[in-house]
C-alpha positions as CSV (number, residue, x, y, z in Angstrom):
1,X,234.6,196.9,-13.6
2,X,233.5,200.3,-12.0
3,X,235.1,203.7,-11.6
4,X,236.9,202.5,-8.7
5,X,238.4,199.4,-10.1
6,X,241.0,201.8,-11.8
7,X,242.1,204.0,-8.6
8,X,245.4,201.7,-8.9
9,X,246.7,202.5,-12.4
10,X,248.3,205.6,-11.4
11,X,247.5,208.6,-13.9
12,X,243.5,209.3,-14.2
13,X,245.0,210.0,-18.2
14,X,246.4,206.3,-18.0
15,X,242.6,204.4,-17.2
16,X,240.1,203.6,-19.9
17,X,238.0,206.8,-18.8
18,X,241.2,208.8,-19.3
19,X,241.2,207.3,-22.8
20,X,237.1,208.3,-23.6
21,X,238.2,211.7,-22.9
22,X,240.9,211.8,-24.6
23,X,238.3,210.7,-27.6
24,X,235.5,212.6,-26.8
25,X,236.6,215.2,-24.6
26,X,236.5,218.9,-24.9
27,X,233.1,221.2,-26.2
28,X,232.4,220.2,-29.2
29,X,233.7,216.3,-29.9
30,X,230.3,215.0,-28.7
31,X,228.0,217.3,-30.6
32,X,229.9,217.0,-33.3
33,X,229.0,212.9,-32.6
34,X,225.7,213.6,-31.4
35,X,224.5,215.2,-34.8
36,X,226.4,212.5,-37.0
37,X,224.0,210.2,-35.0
38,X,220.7,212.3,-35.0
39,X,221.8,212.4,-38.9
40,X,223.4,209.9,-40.6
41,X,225.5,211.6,-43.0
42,X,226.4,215.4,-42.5
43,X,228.2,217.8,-44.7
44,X,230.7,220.6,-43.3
45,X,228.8,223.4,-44.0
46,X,225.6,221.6,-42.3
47,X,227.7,220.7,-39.3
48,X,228.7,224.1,-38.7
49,X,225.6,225.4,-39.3
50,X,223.9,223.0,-36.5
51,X,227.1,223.6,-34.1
52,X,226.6,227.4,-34.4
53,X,229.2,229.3,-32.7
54,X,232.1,227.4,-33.8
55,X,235.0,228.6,-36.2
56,X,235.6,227.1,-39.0
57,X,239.0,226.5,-38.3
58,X,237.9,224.6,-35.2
59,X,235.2,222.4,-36.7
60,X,238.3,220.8,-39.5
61,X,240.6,220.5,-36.4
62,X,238.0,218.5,-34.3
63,X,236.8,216.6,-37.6
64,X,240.7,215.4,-38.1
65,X,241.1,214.4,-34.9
66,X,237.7,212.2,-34.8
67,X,238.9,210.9,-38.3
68,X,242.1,209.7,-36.6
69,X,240.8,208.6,-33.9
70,X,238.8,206.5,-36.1
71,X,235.1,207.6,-35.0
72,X,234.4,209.6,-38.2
73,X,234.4,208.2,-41.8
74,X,235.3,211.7,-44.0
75,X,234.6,211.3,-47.8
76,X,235.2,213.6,-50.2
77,X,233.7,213.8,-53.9
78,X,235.4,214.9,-56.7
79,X,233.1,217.9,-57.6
80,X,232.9,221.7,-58.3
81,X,232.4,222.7,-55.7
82,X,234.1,220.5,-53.6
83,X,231.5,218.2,-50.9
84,X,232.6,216.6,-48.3
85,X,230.3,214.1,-46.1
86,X,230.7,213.0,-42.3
87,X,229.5,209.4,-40.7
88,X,230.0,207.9,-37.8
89,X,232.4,204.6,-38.0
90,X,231.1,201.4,-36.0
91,X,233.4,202.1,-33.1
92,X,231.9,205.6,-32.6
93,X,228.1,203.7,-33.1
94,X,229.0,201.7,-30.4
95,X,229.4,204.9,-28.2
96,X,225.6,206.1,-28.9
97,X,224.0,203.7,-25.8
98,X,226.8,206.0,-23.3
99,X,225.4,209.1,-25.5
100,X,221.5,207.8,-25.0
101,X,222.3,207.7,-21.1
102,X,223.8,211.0,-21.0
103,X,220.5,212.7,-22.6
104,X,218.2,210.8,-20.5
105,X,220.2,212.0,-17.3
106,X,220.1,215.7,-18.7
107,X,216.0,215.0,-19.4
108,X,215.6,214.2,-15.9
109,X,218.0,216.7,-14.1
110,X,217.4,219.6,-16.1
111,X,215.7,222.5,-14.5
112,X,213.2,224.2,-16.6
């Protein structure tokens, strides 16, 4: 099915592109993904660090909502200090291909 296929189902919120947004939507959800991917496993402090201008307050809001959205695996060790490590689940693995195309349209429509 194509972008058109969906013009019927009323609310653009309501179509399975409505739903990838709602996932991945916003400034930071896909860099957040995008370094998960480029890294494997990422700690807070290393994301945040990598993101740059984002708050910290921001970063755990966007983390939770990828955790409950089920594309980030969050787990926590029992240590002083406390460390925390970020992965991508399978369902946010199965996003990277849409990701790949993305970069490869920004390679080749960037202006330098």
């Amino acid at each position: 099915m194509g972008m058109s296929d969906y013009k019927e189902m009323g609310n653009v919120r309501e179509t399975p592109f409505g739903y990838t947004l709602s996932i991945i939507g916003g400034k930071w959800k896909m860099l957040i993904i995008y370094i998960l991917a480029e890294n494997q496993t990422v700690r807070f402090n290393e994301l945040k660090r990598k993101l740059g201008t984002i708050t910290f307050k921001i970063l755990s809001s966007k983390l939770k909502e990828l955790e409950a959205d089920g594309m980030i695996i969050r787990k926590e060790y029992p240590q002083i200090p406390p460390k925390v490590e970020y992965s991508l689940t399978h369902k946010a693995e199965t996003l990277l291909p849409a990701l790949e195309q993305l970069c490869e349209w920004g390679l080749k429509n960037k202006k330098d």
